[in-house]
Backbone as CSV, one residue per row, in Angstrom:
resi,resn,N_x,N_y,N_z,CA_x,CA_y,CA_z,C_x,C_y,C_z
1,UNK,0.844,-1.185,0.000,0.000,0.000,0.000,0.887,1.245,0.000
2,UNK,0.523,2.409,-0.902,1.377,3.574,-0.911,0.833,4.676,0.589
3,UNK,2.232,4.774,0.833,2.103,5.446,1.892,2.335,7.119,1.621
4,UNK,1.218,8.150,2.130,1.728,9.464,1.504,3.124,9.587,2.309
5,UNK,3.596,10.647,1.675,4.633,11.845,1.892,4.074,12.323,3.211
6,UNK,4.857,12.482,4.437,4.424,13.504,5.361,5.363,14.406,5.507
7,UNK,4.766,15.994,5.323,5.369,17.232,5.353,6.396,17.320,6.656
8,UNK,7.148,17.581,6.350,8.395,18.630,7.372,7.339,19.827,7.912
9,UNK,8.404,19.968,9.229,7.688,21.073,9.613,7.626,22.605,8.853
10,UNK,9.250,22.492,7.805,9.166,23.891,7.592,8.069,23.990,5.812
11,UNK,7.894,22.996,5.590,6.608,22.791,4.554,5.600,23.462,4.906
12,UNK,5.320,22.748,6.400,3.987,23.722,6.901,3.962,25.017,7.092
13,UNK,5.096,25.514,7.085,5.276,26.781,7.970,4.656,27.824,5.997
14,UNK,5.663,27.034,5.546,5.526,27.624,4.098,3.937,27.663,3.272
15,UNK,3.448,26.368,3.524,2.118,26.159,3.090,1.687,27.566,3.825
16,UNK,1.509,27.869,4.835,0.569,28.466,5.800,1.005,30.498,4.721
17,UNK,2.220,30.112,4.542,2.443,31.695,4.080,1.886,32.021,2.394
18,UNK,2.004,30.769,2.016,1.579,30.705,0.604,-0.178,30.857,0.722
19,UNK,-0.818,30.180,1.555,-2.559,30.137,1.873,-2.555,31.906,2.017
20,UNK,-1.736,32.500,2.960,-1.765,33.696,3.339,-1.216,35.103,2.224
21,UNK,-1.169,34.686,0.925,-0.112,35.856,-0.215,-1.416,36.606,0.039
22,UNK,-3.187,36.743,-0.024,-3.680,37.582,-0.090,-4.230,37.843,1.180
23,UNK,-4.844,39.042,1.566,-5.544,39.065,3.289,-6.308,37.750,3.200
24,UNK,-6.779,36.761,4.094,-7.300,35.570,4.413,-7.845,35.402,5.785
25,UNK,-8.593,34.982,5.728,-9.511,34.621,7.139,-8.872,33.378,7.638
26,UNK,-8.833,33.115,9.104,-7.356,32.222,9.636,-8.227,31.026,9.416
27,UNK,-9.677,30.580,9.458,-10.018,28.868,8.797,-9.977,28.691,7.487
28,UNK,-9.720,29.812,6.479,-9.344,29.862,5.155,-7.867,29.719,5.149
29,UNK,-7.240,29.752,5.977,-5.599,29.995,5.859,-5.247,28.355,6.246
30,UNK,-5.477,27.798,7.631,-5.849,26.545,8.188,-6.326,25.171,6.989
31,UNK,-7.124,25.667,6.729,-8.005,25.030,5.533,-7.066,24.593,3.650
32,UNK,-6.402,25.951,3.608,-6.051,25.924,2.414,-4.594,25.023,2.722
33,UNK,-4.086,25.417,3.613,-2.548,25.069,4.210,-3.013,23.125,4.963
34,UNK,-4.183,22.863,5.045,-4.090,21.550,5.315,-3.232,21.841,7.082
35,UNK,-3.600,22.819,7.746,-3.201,22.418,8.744,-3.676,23.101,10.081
36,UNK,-4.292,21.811,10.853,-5.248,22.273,11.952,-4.625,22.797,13.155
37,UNK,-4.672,21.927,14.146,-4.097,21.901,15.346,-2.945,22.510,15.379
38,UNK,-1.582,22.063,14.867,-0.077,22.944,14.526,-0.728,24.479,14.193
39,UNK,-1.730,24.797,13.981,-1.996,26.395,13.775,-1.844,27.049,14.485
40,UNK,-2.419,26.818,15.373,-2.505,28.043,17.027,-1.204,28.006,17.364
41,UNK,0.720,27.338,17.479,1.111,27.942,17.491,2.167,28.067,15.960
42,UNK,1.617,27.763,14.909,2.078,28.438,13.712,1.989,30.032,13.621
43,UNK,0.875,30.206,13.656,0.761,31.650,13.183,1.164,32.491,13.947
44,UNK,1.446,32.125,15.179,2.156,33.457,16.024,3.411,33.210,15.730
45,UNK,4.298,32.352,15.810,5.517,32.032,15.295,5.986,32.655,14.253
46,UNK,5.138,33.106,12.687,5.618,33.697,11.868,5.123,35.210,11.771
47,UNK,4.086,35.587,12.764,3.881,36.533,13.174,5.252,37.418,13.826
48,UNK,5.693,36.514,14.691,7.012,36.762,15.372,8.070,37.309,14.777
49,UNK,8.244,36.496,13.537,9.278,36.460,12.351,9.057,37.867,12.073
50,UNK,7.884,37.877,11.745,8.113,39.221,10.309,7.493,38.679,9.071
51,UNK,7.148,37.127,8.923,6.796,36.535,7.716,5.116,36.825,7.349
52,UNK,4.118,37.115,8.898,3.308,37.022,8.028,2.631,37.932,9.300
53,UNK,1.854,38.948,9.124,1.205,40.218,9.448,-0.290,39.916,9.949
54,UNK,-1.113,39.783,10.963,-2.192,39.841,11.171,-3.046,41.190,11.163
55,UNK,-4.004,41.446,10.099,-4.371,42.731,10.118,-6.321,42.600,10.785
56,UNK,-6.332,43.672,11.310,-7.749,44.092,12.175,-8.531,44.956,11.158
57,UNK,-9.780,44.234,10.001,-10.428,44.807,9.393,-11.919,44.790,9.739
58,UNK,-12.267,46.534,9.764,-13.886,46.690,10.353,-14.457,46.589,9.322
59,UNK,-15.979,45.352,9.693,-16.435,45.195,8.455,-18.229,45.463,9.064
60,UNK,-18.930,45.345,8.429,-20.384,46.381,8.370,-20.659,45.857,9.993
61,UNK,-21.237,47.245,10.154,-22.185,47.218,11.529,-20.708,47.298,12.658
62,UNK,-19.517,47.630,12.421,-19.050,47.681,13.284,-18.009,46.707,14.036
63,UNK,-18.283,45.612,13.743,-17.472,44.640,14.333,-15.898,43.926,13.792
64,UNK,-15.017,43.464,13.906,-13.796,43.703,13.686,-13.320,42.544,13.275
65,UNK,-12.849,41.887,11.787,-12.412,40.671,11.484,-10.898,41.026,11.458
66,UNK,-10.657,39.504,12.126,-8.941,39.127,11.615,-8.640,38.648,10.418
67,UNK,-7.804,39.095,9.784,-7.109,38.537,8.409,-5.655,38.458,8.286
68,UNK,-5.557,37.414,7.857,-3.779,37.110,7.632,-3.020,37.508,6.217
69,UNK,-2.036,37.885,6.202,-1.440,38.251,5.656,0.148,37.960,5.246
70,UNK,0.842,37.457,3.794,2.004,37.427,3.992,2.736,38.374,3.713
71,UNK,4.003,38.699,4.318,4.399,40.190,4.095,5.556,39.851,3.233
72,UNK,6.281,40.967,2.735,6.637,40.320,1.789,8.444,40.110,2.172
73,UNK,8.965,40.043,3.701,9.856,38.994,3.842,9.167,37.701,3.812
74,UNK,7.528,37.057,3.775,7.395,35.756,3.805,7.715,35.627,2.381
75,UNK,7.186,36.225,1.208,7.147,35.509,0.335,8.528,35.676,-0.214
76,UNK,9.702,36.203,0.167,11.180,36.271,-0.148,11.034,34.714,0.656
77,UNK,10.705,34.171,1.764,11.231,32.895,1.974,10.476,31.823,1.515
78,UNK,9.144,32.398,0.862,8.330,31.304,-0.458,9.464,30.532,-1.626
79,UNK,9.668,31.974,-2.071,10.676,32.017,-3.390,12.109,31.429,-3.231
80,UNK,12.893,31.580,-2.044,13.718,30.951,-1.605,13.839,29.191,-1.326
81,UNK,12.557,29.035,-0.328,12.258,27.503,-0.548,11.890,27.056,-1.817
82,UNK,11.012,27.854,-2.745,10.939,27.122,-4.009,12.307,26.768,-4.846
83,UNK,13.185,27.687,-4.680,14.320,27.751,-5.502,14.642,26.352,-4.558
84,UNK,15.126,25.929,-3.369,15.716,25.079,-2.595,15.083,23.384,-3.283
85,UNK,14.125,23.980,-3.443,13.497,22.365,-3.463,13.697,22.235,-4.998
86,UNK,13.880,22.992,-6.189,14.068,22.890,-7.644,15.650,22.576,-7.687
87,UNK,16.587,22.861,-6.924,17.779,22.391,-6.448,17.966,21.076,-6.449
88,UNK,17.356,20.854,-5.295,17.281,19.376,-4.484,16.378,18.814,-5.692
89,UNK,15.348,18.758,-6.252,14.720,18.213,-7.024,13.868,17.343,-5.997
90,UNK,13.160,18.269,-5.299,11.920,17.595,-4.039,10.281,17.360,-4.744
């Protein structure tokens, strides 16, 4: 039986910035990136970095959504891992 591929951690980290290139709602970010639980402390982690920006947008009637964001040292380390893995031939 074929067994999948399981991601490295820094895959995830990357998935999560790539889900995030446009503002994104964090179960759209979670969702697209395939990754649940490891979220809560993913996103503060690259928050930390500099890689990826949480922004506070007021939307009708007043009330205040979170949206994620990659900034664009994340996607310098998108483009970087892509180059890494066309290297390696991953």
């Amino acid at each position: 039986m074929y067994a999948a591929k399981r991601r490295s951690e820094t895959e995830m980290y990357v998935d999560l910035l790539r889900a995030s290139i446009n503002p994104t709602k964090p179960h759209h970010v979670m969702r697209a990136a395939n990754v649940w639980a490891q979220s809560q402390k993913m996103l503060p982690h690259l928050i930390e970095r500099g890689l990826l920006e949480k922004k506070e947008v007021l939307i009708r009637d007043r009330r205040t959504r979170f949206l994620y964001q990659t900034t664009e040292k994340g996607r310098e380390l998108i483009i970087l891992f892509n180059k890494i893995n066309e290297i390696l031939q991953l």
